[in-house]
C-alpha positions in Angstrom: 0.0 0.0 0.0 2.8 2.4 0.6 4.8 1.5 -1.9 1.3 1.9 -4.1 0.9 5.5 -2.6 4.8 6.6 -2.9 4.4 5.9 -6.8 1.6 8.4 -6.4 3.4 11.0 -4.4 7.2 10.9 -5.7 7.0 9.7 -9.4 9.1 11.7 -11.2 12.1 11.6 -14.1 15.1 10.8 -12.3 18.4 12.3 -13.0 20.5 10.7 -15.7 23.8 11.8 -16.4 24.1 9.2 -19.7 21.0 12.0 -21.8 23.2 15.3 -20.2 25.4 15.1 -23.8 26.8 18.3 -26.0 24.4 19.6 -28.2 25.5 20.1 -32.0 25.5 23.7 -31.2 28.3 22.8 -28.6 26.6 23.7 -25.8 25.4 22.1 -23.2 21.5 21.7 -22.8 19.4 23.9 -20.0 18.8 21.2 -17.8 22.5 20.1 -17.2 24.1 22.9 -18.1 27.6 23.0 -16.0 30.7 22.4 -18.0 33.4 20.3 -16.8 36.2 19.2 -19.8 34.3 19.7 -22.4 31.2 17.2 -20.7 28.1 18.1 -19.8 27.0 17.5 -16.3 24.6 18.4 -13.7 25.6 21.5 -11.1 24.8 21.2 -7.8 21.4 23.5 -8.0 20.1 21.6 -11.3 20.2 18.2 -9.2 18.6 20.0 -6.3 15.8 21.5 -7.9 15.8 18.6 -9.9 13.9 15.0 -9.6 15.6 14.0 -6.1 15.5 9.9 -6.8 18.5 8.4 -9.0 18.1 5.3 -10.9 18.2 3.1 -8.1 16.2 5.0 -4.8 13.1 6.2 -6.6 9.5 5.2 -7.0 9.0 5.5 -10.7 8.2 1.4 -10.9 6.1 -0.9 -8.6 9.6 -3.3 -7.6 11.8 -0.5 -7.0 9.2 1.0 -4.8 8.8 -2.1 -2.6 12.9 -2.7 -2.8 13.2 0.9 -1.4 10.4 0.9 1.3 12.2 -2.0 2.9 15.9 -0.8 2.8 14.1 2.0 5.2 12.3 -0.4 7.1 15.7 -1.9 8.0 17.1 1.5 8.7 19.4 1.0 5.2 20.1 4.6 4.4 16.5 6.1 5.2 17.4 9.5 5.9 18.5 10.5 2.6 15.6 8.9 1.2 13.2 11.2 4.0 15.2 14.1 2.4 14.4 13.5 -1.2 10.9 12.5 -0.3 10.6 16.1 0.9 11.9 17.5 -2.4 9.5 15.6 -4.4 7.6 18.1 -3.8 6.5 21.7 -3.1 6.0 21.6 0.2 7.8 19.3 2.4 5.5 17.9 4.6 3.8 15.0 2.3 7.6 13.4 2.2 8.2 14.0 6.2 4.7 12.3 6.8 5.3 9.4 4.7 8.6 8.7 5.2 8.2 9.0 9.1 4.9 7.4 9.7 6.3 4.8 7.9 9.6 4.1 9.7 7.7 4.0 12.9 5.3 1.8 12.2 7.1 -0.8 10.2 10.5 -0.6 12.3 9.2 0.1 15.6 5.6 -1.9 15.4 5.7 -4.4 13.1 9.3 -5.4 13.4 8.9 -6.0 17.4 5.3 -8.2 16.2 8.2 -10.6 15.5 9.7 -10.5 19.2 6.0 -10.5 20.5 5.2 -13.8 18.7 8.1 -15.5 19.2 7.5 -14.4 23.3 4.2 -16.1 22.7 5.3 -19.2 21.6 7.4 -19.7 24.5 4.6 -19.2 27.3 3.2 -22.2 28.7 -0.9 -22.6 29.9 -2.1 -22.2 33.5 -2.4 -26.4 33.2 1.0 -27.0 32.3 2.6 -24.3 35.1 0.1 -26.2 37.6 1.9 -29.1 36.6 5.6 -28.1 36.8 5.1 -26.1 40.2 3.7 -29.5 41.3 6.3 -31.6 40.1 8.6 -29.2 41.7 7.2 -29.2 45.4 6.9 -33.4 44.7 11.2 -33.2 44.1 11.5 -30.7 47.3 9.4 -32.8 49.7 11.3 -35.7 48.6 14.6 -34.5 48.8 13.6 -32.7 52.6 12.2 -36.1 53.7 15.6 -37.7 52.6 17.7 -35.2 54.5 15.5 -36.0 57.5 15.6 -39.9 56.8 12.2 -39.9 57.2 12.8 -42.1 53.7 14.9 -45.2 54.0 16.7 -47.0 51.2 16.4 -51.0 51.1 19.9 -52.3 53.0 22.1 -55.2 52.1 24.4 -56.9 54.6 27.0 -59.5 52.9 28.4 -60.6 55.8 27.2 -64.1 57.6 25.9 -62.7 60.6 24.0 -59.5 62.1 24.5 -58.1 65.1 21.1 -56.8 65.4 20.0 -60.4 64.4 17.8 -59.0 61.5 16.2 -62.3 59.3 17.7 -63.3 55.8 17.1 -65.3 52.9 18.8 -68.8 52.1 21.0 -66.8 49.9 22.6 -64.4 52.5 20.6 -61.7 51.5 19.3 -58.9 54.6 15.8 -58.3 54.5 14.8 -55.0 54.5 13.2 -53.4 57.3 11.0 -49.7 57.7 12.8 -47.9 60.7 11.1 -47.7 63.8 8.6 -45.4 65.2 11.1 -44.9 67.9 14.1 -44.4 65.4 11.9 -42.1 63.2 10.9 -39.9 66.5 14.6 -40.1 67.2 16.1 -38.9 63.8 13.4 -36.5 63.6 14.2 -34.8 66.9 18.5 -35.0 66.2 17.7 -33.5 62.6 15.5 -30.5 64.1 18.2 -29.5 66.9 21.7 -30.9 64.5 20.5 -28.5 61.3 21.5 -25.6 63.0 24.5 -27.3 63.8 25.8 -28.0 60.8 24.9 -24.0 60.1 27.8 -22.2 61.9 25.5 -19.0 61.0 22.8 -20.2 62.6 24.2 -21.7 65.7 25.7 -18.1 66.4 22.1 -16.7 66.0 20.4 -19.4 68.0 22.7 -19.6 71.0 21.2 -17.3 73.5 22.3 -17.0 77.7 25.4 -19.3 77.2 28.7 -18.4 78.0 30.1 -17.4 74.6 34.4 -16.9 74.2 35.6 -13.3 73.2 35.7 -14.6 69.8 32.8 -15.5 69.3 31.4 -12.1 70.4 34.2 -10.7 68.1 32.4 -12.2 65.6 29.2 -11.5 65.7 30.2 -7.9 66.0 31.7 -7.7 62.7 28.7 -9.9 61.6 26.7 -7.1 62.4 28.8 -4.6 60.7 29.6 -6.6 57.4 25.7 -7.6 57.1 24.4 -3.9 57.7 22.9 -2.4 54.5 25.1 0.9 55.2 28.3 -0.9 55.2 27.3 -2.8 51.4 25.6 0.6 50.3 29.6 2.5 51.4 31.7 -0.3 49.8 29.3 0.5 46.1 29.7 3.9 46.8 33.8 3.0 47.3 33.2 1.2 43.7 31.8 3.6 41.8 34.2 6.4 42.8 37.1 4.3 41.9 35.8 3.0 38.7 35.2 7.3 38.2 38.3 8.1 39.5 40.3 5.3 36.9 37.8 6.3 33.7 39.7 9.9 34.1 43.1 8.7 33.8 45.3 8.4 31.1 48.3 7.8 29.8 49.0 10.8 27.9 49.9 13.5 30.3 47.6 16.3 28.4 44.5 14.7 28.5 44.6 13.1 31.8 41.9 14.7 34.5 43.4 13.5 37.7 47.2 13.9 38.0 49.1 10.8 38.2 50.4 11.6 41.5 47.6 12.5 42.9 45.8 9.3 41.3 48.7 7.1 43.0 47.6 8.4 46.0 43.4 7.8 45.5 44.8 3.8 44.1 46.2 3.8 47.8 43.1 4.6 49.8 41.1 2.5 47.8 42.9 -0.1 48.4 42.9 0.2 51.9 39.5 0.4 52.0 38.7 -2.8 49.7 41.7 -4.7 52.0 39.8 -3.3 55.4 36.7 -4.9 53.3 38.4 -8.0 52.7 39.8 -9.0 55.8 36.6 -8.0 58.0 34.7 -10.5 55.7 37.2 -13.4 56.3 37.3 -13.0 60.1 33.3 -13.1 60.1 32.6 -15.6 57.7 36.1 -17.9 58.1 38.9 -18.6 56.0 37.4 -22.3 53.7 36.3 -24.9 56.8 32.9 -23.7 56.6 30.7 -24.3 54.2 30.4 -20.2 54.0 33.2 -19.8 53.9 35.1 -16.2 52.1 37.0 -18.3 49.7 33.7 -20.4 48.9 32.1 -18.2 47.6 32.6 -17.2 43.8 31.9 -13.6 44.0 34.6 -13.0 47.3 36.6 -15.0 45.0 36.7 -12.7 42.3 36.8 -9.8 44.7 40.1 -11.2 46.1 41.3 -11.5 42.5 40.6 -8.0 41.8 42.0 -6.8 44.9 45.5 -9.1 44.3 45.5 -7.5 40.6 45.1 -3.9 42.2 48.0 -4.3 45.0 50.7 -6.0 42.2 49.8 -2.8 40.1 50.1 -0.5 43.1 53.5 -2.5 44.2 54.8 -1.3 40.0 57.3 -4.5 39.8 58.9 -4.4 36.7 57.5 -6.9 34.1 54.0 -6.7 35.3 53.2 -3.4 33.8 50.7 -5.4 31.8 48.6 -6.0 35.0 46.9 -2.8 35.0 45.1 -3.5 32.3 43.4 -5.6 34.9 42.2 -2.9 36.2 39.1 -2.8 33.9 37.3 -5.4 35.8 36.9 -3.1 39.2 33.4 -2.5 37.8 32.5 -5.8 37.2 32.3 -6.2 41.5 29.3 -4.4 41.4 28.0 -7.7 40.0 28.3 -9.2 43.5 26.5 -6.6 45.2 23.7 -5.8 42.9 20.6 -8.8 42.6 19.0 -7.6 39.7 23.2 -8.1 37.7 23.0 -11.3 39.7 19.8 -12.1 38.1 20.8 -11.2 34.3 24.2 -13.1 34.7 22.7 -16.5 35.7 19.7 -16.0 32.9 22.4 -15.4 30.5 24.6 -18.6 31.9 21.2 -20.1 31.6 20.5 -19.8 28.9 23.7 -20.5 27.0 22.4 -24.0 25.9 19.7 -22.3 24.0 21.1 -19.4 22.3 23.9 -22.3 21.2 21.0 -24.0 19.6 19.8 -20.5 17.7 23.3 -19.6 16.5 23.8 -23.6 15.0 20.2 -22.9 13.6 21.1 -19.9 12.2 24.4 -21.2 10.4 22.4 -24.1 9.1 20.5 -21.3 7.2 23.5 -19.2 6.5 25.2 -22.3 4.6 21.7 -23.2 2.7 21.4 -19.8 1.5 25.3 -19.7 0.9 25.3 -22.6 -1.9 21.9 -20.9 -3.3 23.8 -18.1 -3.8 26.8 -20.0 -5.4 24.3 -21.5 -7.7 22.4 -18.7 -8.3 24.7 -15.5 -8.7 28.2 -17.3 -9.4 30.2 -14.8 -11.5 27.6 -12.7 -12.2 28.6 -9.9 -10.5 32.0 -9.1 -12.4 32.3 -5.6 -13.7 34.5 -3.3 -15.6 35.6 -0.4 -13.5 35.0 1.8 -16.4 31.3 2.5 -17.1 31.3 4.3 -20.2 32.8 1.6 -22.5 29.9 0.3 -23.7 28.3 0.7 -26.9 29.3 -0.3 -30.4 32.5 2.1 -29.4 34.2 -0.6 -27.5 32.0 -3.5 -28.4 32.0 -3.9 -32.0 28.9 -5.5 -33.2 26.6 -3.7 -30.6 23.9 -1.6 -32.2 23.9 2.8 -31.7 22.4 3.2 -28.2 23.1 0.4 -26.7 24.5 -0.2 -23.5 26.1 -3.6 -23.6 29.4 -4.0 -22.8 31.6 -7.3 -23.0 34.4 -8.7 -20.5 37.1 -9.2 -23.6 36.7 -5.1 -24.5 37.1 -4.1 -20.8 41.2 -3.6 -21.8 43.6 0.0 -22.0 43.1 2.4 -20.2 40.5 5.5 -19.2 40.8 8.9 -17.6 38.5 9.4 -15.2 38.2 12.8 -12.9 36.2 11.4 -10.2 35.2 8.5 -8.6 32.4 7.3 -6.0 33.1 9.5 -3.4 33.4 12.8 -5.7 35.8 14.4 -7.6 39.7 13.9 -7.0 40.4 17.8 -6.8 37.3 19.6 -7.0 34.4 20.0 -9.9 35.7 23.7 -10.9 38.9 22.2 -11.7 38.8 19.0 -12.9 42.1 16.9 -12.5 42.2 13.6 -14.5 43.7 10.4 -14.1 44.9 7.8 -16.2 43.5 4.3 -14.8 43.6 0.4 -16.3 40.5 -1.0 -17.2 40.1 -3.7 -14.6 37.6 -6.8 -15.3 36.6 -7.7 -11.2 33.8 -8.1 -8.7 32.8 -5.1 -6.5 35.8 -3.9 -4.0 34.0 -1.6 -1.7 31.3 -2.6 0.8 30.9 -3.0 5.0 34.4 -5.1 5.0 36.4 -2.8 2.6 37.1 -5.9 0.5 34.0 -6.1 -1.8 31.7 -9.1 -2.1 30.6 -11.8 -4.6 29.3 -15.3 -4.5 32.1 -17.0 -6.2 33.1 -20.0 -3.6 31.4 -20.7 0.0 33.6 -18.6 2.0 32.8 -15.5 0.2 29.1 -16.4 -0.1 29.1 -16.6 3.7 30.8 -13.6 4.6 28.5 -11.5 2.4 25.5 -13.2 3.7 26.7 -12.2 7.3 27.3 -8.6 6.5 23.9 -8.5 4.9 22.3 -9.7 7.9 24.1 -7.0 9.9 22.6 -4.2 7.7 25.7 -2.4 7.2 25.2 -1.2 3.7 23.4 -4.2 2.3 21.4 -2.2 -0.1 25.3 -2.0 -2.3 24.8 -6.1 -2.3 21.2 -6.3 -3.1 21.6 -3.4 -6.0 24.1 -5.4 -7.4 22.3 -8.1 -7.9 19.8 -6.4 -10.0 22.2 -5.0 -12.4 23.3 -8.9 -13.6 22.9 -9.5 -16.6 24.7 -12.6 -18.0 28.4 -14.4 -17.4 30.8 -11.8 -19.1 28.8 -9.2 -19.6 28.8 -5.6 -18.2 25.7 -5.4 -15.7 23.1 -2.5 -16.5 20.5 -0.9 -14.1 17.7 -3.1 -12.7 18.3 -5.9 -15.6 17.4 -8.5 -12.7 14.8 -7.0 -9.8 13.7 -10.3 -8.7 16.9 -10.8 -8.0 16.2 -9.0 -4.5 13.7 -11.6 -2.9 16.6 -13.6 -2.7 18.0 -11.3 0.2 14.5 -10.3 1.4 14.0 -13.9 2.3 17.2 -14.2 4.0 16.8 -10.8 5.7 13.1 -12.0 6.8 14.8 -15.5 8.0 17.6 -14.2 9.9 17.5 -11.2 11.3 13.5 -11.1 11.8 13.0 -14.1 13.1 16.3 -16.5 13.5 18.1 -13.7 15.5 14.8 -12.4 17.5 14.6 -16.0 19.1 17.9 -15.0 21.4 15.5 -12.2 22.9 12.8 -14.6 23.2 15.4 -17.5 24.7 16.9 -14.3 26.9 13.5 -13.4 28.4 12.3 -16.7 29.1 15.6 -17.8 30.7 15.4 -14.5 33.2 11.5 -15.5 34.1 12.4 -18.3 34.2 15.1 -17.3 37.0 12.7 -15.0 39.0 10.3 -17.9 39.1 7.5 -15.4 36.8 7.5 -18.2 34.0 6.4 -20.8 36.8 2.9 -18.7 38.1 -0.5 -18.6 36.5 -2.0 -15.4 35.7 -4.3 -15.1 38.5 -1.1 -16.0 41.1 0.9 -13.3 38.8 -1.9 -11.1 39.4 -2.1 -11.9 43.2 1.5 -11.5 43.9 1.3 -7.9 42.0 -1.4 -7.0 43.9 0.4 -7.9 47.5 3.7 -6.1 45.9 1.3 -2.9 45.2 -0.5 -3.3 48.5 3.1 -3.4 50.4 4.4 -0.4 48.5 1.2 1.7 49.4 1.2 4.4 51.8 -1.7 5.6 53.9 -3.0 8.7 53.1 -3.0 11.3 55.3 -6.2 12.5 56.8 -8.3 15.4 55.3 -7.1 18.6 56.6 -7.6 22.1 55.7 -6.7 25.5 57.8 -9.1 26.7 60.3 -7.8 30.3 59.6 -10.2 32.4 57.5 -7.4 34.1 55.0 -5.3 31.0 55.2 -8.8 28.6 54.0 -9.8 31.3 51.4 -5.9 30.3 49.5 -6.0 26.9 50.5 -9.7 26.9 48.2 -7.9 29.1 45.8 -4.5 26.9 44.9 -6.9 23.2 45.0 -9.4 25.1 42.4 -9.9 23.4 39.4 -9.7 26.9 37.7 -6.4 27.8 39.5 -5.0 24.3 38.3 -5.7 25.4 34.8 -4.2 28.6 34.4 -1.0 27.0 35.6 -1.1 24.6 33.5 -1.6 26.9 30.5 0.6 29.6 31.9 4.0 26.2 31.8 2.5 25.5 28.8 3.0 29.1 26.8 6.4 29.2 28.6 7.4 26.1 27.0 6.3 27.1 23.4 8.1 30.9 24.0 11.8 28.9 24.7 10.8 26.9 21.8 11.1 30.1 19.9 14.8 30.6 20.7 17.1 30.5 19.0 21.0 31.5 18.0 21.8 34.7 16.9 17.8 35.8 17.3 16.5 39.4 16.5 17.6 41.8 19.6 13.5 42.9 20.1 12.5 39.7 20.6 15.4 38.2 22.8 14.3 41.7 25.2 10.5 40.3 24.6 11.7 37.0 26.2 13.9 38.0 29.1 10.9 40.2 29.9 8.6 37.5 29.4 11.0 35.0 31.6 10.4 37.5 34.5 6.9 37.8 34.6 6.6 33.5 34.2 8.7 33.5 37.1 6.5 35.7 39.1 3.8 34.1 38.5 5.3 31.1 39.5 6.4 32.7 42.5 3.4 34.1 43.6 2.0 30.3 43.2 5.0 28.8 45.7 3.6 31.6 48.1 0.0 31.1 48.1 0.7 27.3 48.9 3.4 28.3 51.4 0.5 30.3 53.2 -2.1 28.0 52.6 -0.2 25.0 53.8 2.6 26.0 56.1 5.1 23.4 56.9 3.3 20.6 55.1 4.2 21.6 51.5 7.0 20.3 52.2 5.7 16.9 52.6 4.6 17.0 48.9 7.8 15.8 46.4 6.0 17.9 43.9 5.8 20.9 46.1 9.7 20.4 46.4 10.1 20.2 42.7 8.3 23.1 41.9 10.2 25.2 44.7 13.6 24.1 43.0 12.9 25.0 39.4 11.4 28.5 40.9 14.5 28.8 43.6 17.3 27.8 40.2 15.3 29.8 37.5 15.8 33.1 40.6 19.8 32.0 40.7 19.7 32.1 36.7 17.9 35.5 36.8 20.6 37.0 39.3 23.6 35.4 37.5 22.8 36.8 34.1 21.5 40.4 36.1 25.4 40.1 37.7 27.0 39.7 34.6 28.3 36.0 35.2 30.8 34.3 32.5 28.9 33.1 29.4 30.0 29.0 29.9 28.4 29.4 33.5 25.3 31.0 32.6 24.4 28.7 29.7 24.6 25.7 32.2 22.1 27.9 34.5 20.0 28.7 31.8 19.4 24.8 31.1 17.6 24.9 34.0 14.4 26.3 32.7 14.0 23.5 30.7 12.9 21.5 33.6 10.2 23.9 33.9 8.3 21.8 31.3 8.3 18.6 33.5 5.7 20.3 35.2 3.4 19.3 32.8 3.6 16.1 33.9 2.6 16.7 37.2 -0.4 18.6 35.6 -1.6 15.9 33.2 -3.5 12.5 34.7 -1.8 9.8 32.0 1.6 11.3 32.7 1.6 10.9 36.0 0.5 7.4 36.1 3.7 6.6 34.0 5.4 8.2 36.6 
């Protein structure tokens, strides 16, 4: 349908340079009427005010509509074709319209339709999580029972005799027995009061009015302190700095932010205070004995690794220069504090398996489509380098007007004075250079080494860059031009030629390389346990998560005072709410109207207007202030509001004072905050807040 409606909107004669040819008269004609060595050529204005589309981006045919609508759906090069869309015609808005309607609902909507079926096809029914959450409390009842040998396994004795004189078979064999009541009660009751033994954690929490050794109380003091939320919120904070603190080094003495002195000596405190971190840990959770142990844990293990890394590189033996480049991974210990990290990292570990199983899927097809292409577009793609030699000039036999051109006449040499990326000097003064006539396959392209279907390995690596987008519209247009083995190719000879890559574009990226977001997502609900719950217990635990964040309101209250109750009515008035609302509003639309190097009148218009918005806004902070005392305070929005009126009062001052231009324009961005406040004032932005 758009490509349908584009051929309505932007048909038009595109630009050839092949017709722009010297008249008899010796002059070139009106429409391409530059000069450049004796060659006619279009200037620069005549291909602006020209037809916008060249022989390849245009929508002059049906195919070439439909080949160009889905370059832009993929992103290929879709801002040059927005630009000539809004050439085509007198006005520019038909082109933006299109062009940008388009992209969002065919790269944004559609394109993530893929994703949202995919996701679908991975969710199970409410019958089938019934059954897996059952199956999984069957395999955790089982396995609790074990531990508590409530379940005994059948027991063989090979020797002759028993000392508890339990019966056997002729053969030898011990007859199994069920354990006692007595023996049941017994493990039972040793299980109950052993777990917490085999927990050293535990026992330390458990073990109340008993003499305890020094210690022991040693330990569960820094217990205390290592498991307080302050002292894991500090030791991110330490992190974060650091990690700040090593992104402004450098090398290179000119560009570093923090002297290297100076960064020596932040290195040393940090780590002091990761060592301090370190050793408090150990002491509180043991050396390796216990089974929580520091060095059991994989996390502390990479902690201590880190922190080795960091004190060789402090230390600077020579040889081991090469360990600060270790010093990258200082971020990656936020991992260990951070559950939601935690949480991606195993989904990802996960789901390894299955994103193995996409990426072989997705070189099963890769190959397939490899040998297609082998089969299909094997030498087909060789060119001469020179375009202009064909015609009965070169090719003798070829009829006047024609534009075939054969590989045994691509010899000698040509002089050309540009190439693809413009003129070697400049178009006023042409500079030409002699050049072979080369017989080859294209050499440009994503890789820099050109493309063509000749063997497998070539096939595959253009195949892969296709599916990465990076100029695959150079591939796909190259197809089109083929015309035979040995012969020159010529402009859309071959159109069909592009389903080929459309298929493999639709099979790969859309939907072979969308199943690792599918497989990603269902390995992290997995994770959480969401993939697990029906949707009435997804809908019950949201509700208890809502119910536990909400806060009670506080009770109705309004000002006994008769002044204070007459602005209290004012600033909750529906007509009050409004006119402020209108008033942010215009004072949004006026800084919209800024702009560099503006008429003097109307930058004095706005200051003046800034100063009486920022009355008005001022005279709003003080009716509230009045009406509600000390609790508009208790209102984050009554906060915000007083900041943007208390910074756009320091921006006022500043430039009143004369302040340096670098610090005012920084002050000045502050009024742009001033339309978040129409957030505040509209009911559907505030519920995505």
């Amino acid at each position: 349908l758009c490509a349908i409606l584009g051929l309505q909107l932007f048909n038009c004669e595109v630009r050839d340079e092949a017709v722009c040819g010297m008249l008899e008269s010796g002059q070139c004609p009106e429409e391409c009427s530059f000069e450049v060595a004796g060659e006619c050529v279009f200037s620069d204005a005549q291909v602006y005010e020209r037809c916008p589309w060249d022989e390849y981006w245009n929508f002059n045919t049906l195919p070439a509509g439909l080949i160009l609508l889905i370059f832009v759906t993929t992103g290929e090069n879709w801002t040059e074709q927005l630009a000539s869309g809004m050439r085509s015609n007198p006005s520019p808005i038909p082109g933006l319209l299109f062009f940008a309607i388009f992209y969002v609902v065919s790269f944004y909507m559609l394109l993530n339709l893929f994703t949202g079926v995919i996701l679908e096809e991975f969710e199970l029914t409410d019958h089938d999580r019934e059954a897996l959450q059952l199956g999984a409390f069957r395999v955790a009842l089982v396995k609790k029972m074990r531990q508590a040998n409530l379940i005994v396994k059948e027991e063989h004795s090979r020797g002759n005799s028993s000392e508890e004189g339990e019966g056997r078979t002729s053969t030898g064999m011990a007859v199994s027995r069920r354990p006692s009541i007595e023996r049941v009660s017994t493990e039972t009751t040793r299980v109950s009061t052993g777990m917490s033994q085999n927990n050293p954690q535990t026992e330390r929490a458990n073990i109340e009015g008993e003499q305890v050794s020094s210690l022991e109380r040693l330990r569960r003091g820094l217990q205390a302190i290592v498991e307080h939320p302050r002292f894991d919120h500090f030791m991110m904070l330490a992190i974060c700095v650091s990690t700040l603190l090593l992104a402004l080094e450098s090398p290179i003495k000119e560009y570093a932010v923090i002297r290297p002195d100076d960064a020596f000596i932040v290195d040393i405190f940090f780590f002091s205070v990761f060592c301090l971190e370190c050793i408090l840990k150990v002491m509180n959770l043991g050396v390796i004995r216990e089974k929580t142990a520091y060095f059991r844990s994989t996390s502390n293990l990479f902690d201590f690794t880190v922190l080795l890394l960091q004190g060789l590189d402090l230390v600077g033996i020579n040889g081991l220069k090469s360990l600060r480049s270790f010093r990258v991974l200082r971020p990656l210990r936020l991992l260990s504090r951070l559950e939601s990290l935690q949480l991606l990292i195993s989904s990802m570990q996960g789901a390894l398996p299955d994103i193995a199983s996409v990426v072989i899927l997705w070189l099963c097809a890769c190959v397939g489509f490899s040998i297609c292409a082998i089969q299909i577009f094997a030498g087909m793609l060789w060119r001469c380098n020179d375009w202009d030699f064909v015609g009965p000039d070169f090719n003798p036999g070829e009829l006047e007007g024609s534009g075939v051109g054969w590989r045994e006449n691509c010899a000698g040499n040509y002089f050309p004075f540009e190439s693809n990326a413009g003129a070697y000097v400049s178009d006023a003064n042409p500079t030409f250079i002699m050049k072979p006539r080369v017989w080859s396959n294209p050499v440009d392209g994503a890789s820099g080494v050109g493309w063509h279907f000749d063997n497998f390995a070539w096939a595959f690596q253009t195949l892969y860059e296709v599916s990465t987008f990076e100029l695959w519209s150079d591939v796909v247009f190259s197809t089109t031009d083929i015309t035979g083995h040995g012969q020159q190719p010529m402009t859309y000879s071959s159109p069909a030629n592009a389903l080929f890559f459309h298929a493999w574009i639709i099979i790969s990226c859309f939907f072979l390389l969308q199943l690792v977001i599918g497989v990603l997502i269902e390995a992290i609900n997995r994770k959480s346990g969401v993939s697990l719950l029906t949707d009435d217990q997804r809908n019950f635990k949201f509700t208890q998560e809502r119910i536990r964040m909400m806060k009670p309101d506080p009770p109705e209250w309004k000002p006994t005072h008769s002044y204070r109750l007459a602005c209290y009515n004012l600033v909750n008035s529906n007509y009050f709410q409004h006119g402020i609302t209108t008033l942010v509003g215009v004072n949004v639309a006026i800084m919209t109207s800024e702009s560099y190097d503006q008429n003097e009148s109307w930058g004095a218009a706005i200051e003046t207007l800034n100063v009486i918005f920022l009355t008005f806004y001022l005279v709003e902070a003080a009716l509230k202030l009045y009406a509600y005392l000390h609790r508009y305070f208790l209102d984050s929005w009554n906060l915000f509001d007083l900041f943007v009126v208390l910074a756009s009062l320091v921006e006022l001052a500043a430039s009143s004072a004369g302040v340096g231009l670098q610090a005012l324009r920084a002050l000045r961005i502050i009024k742009v905050v001033r339309a978040l406040r129409l957030v505040r004032r509209g009911k559907r932005f505030f519920l995505l807040c």
